[in-house]
DOROVO-297282 format. One record per residue (C-alpha): x, y, z; residue number from 1. Coordinates in Angstrom, 1 decimal. Each point is the difference from the previous one (the first is absolute). Layout:
N
PT / X / Y / Z / NUM
...
***
This chain:
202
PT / 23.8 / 15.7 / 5.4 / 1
PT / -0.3 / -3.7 / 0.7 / 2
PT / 0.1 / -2.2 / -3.1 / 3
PT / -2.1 / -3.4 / -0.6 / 4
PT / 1.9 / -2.8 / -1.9 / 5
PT / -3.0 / -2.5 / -0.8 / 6
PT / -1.9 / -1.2 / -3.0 / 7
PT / -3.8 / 0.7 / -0.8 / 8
PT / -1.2 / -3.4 / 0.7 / 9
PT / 1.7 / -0.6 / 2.9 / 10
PT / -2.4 / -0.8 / 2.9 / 11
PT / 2.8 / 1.4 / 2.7 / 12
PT / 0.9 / 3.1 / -1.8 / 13
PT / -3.6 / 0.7 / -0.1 / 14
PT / -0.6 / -0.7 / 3.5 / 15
PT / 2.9 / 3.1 / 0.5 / 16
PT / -2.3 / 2.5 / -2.8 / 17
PT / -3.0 / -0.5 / 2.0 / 18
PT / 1.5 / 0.6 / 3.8 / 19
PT / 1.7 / 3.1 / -1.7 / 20
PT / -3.0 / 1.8 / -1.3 / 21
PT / -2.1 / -1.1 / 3.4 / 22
PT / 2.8 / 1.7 / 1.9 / 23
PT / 0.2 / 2.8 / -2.2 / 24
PT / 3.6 / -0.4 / -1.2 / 25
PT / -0.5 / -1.0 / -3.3 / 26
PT / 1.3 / 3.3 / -1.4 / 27
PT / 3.3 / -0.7 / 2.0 / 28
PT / 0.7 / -3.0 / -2.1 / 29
PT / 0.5 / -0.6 / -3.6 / 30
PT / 0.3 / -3.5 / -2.0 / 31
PT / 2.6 / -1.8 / -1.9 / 32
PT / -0.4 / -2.8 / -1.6 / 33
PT / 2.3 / -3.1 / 0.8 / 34
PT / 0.0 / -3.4 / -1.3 / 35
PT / 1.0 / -2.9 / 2.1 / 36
PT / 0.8 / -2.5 / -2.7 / 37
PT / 2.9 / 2.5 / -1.8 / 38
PT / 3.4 / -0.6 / 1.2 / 39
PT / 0.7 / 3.5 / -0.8 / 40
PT / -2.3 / 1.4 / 2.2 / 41
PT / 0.9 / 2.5 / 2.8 / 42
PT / -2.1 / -1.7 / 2.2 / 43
PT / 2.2 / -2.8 / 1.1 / 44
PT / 2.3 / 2.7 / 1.3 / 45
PT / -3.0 / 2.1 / 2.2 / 46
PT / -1.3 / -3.7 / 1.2 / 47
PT / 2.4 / -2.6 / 0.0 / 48
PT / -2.9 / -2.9 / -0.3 / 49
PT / -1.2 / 2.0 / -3.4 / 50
PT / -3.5 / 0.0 / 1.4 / 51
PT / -2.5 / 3.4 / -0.7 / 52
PT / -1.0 / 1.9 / 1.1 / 53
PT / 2.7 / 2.0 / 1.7 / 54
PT / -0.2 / 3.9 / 1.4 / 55
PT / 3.0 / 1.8 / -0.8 / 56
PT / -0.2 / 2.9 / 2.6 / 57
PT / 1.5 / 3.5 / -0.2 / 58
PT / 3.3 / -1.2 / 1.6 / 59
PT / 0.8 / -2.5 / -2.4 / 60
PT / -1.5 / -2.7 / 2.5 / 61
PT / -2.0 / -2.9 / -1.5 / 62
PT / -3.0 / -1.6 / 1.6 / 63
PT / -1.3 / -3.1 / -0.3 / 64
PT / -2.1 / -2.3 / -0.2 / 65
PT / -3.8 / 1.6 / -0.5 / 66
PT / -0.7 / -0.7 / 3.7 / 67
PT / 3.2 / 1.6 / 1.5 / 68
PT / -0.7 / 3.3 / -2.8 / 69
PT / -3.7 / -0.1 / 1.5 / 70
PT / 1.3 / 0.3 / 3.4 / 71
PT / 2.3 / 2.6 / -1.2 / 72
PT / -2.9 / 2.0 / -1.1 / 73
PT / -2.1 / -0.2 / 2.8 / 74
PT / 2.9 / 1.4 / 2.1 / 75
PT / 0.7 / 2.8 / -2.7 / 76
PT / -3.8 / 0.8 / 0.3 / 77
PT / 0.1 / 0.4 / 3.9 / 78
PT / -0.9 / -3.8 / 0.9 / 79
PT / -2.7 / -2.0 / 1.1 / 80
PT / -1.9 / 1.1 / -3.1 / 81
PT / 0.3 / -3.6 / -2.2 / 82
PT / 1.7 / -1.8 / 3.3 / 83
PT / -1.4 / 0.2 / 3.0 / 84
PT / 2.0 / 0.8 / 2.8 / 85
PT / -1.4 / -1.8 / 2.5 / 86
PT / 0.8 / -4.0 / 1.1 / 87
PT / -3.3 / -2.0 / -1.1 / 88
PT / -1.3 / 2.0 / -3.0 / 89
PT / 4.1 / 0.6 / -1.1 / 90
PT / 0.4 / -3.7 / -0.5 / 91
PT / -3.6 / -1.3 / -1.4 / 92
PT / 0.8 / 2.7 / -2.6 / 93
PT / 3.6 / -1.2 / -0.5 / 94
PT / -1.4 / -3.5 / 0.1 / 95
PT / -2.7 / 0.6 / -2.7 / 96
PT / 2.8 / 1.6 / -2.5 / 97
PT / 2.1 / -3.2 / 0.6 / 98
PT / -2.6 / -1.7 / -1.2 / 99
PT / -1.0 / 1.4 / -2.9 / 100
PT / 3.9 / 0.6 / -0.9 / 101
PT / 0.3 / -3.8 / 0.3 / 102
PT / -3.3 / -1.1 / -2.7 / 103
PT / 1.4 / 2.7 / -1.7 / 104
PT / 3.6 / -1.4 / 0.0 / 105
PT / -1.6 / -3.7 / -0.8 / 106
PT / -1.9 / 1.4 / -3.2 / 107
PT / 3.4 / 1.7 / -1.1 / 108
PT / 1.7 / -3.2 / 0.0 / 109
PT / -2.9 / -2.3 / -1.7 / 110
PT / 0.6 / 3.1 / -2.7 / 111
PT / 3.3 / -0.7 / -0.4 / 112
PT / -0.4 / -3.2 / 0.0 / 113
PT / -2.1 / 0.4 / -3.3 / 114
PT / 2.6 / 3.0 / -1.3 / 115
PT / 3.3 / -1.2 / 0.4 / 116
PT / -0.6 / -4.2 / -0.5 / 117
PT / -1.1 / -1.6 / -3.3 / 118
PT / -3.3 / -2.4 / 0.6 / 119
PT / 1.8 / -2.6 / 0.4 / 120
PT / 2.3 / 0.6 / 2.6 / 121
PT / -2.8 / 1.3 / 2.1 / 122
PT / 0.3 / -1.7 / 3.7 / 123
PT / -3.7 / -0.8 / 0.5 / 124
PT / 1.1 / -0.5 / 4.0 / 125
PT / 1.6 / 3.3 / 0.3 / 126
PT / -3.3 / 1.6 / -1.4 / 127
PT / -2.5 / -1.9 / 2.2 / 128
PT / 2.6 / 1.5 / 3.1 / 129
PT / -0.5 / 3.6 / -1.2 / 130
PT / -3.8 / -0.5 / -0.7 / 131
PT / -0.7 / -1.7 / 3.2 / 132
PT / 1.0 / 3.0 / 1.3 / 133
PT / -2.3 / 2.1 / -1.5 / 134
PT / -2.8 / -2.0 / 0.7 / 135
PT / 0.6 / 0.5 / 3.5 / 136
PT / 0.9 / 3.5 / 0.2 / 137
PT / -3.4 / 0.6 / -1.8 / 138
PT / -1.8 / -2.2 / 1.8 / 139
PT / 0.9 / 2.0 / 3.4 / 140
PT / -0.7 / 3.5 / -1.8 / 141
PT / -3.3 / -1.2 / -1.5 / 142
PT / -1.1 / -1.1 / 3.9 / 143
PT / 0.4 / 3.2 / 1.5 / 144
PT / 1.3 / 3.0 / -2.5 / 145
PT / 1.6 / 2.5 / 1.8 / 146
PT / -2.2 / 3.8 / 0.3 / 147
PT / 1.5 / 3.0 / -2.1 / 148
PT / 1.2 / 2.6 / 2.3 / 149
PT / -0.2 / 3.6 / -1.2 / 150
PT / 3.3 / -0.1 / -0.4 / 151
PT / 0.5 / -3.4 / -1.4 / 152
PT / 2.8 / -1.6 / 1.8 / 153
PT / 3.1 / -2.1 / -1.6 / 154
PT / -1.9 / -2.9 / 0.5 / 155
PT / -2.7 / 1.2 / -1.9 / 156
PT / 1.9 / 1.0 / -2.1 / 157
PT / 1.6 / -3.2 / -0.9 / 158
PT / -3.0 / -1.9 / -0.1 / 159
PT / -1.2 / 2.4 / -3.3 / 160
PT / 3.0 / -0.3 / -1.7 / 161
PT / 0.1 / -3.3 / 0.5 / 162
PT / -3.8 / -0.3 / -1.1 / 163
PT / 1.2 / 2.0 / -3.1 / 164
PT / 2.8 / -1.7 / -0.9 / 165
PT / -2.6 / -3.5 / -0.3 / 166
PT / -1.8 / 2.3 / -2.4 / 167
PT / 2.9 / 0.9 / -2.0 / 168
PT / 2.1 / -3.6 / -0.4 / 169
PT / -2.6 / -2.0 / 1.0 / 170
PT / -3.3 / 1.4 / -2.1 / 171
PT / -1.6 / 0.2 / 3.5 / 172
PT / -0.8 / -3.6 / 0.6 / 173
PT / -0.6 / 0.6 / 3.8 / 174
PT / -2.5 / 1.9 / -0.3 / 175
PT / -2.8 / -2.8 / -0.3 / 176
PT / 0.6 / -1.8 / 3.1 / 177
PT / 0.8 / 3.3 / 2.1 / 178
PT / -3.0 / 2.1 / -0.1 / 179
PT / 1.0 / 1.9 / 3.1 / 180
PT / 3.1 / 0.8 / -0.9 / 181
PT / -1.7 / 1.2 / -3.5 / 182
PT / -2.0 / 2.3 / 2.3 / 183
PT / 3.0 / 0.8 / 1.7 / 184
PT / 2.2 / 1.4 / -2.7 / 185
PT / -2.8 / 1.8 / -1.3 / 186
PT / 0.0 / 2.2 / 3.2 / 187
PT / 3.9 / 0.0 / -0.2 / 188
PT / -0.3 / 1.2 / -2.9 / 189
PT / -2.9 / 3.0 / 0.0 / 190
PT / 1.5 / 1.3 / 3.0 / 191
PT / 3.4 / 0.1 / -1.7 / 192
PT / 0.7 / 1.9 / -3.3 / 193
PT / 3.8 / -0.9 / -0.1 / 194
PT / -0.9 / -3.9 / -0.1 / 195
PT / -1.4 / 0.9 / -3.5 / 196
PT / 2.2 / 2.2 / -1.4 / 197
PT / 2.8 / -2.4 / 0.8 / 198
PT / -1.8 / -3.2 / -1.8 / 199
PT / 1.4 / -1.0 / -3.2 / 200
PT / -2.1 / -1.7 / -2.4 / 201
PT / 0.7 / -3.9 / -1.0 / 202
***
């Protein structure tokens, strides 16, 4: 039995619940909570960086980050079923996750920006960097959203979770300016139970 070290809200650990129940291995993997921010934590020792989520195989072997576990799984399922195989469609797959991953990443550290400096100490710089980001990275996704395969693949995937996560921290402020992507997510997200039964509320 695999085991999951992540958090609820965390937008990469969910990325891992929803390729794992669209593969159909969610039954080979149970969760354990791990916090980041506690010293004490095991997690340092599976991940050195003491970033989640991690996959802790059978072996004793730890995975990680979310986009190596997702390859992981796609291998464990047979492959080619979240990652193509094949040259072209492999990397405009790859190339959307890295993407996503990246607005994601930039939201993370505007949060923590908020969570772990007082007001005052804010750099105002530092957050128009992050943001700037963002306003890109939607900008491209809101010009041409990517289809949802049957199988949605890892880039897909990322680009609901990341969706979800502006939802969740962000009380869905993107969602006025990106109508498409609104559309978008709301395909995403009919066509995929597990991306509701993984959303936690704000």
């Amino acid at each position: 039995m695999m085991i999951l070290r992540s958090s609820a809200p965390s937008p990469f650990g969910r990325k891992v619940l929803i390729a794992a129940s669209l593969l159909g291995l969610s039954d080979d993997m149970t969760i354990e909570k791990a916090d980041p921010t506690d010293a004490g934590d095991t997690l340092r020792q599976q991940n050195p960086v003491g970033k989640i989520p991690i996959l802790i195989l059978e072996d004793g072997t730890s995975l990680f980050d979310s986009r190596v576990i997702l390859e992981y799984l796609d291998h464990r399922a047979g492959g080619g079923r979240i990652i193509p195989k094949d040259g072209k469609a492999r990397f405009d797959v790859l190339r959307l996750q890295a993407l996503a991953d990246g607005i994601t990443d930039a939201s993370l550290l505007v949060l923590y920006e908020g969570r772990f400096r007082p007001a005052e100490r804010h750099e105002a710089k530092w957050l128009d960097y992050q943001n700037d980001k963002v306003k890109r990275g939607f900008a491209v996704l809101e010009a041409a959203p990517p289809p949802v395969d049957p199988v949605p693949n890892v880039g897909q995937i990322a680009l609901a979770c990341l969706l979800g996560h502006r939802d969740l921290r962000f009380k869905g402020a993107w969602r006025d300016d990106h109508p498409r992507l609104v559309a978008w997510l709301d395909r995403f997200a009919a066509q995929v139970p597990a991306f509701e039964s993984t959303k936690v509320a704000p």
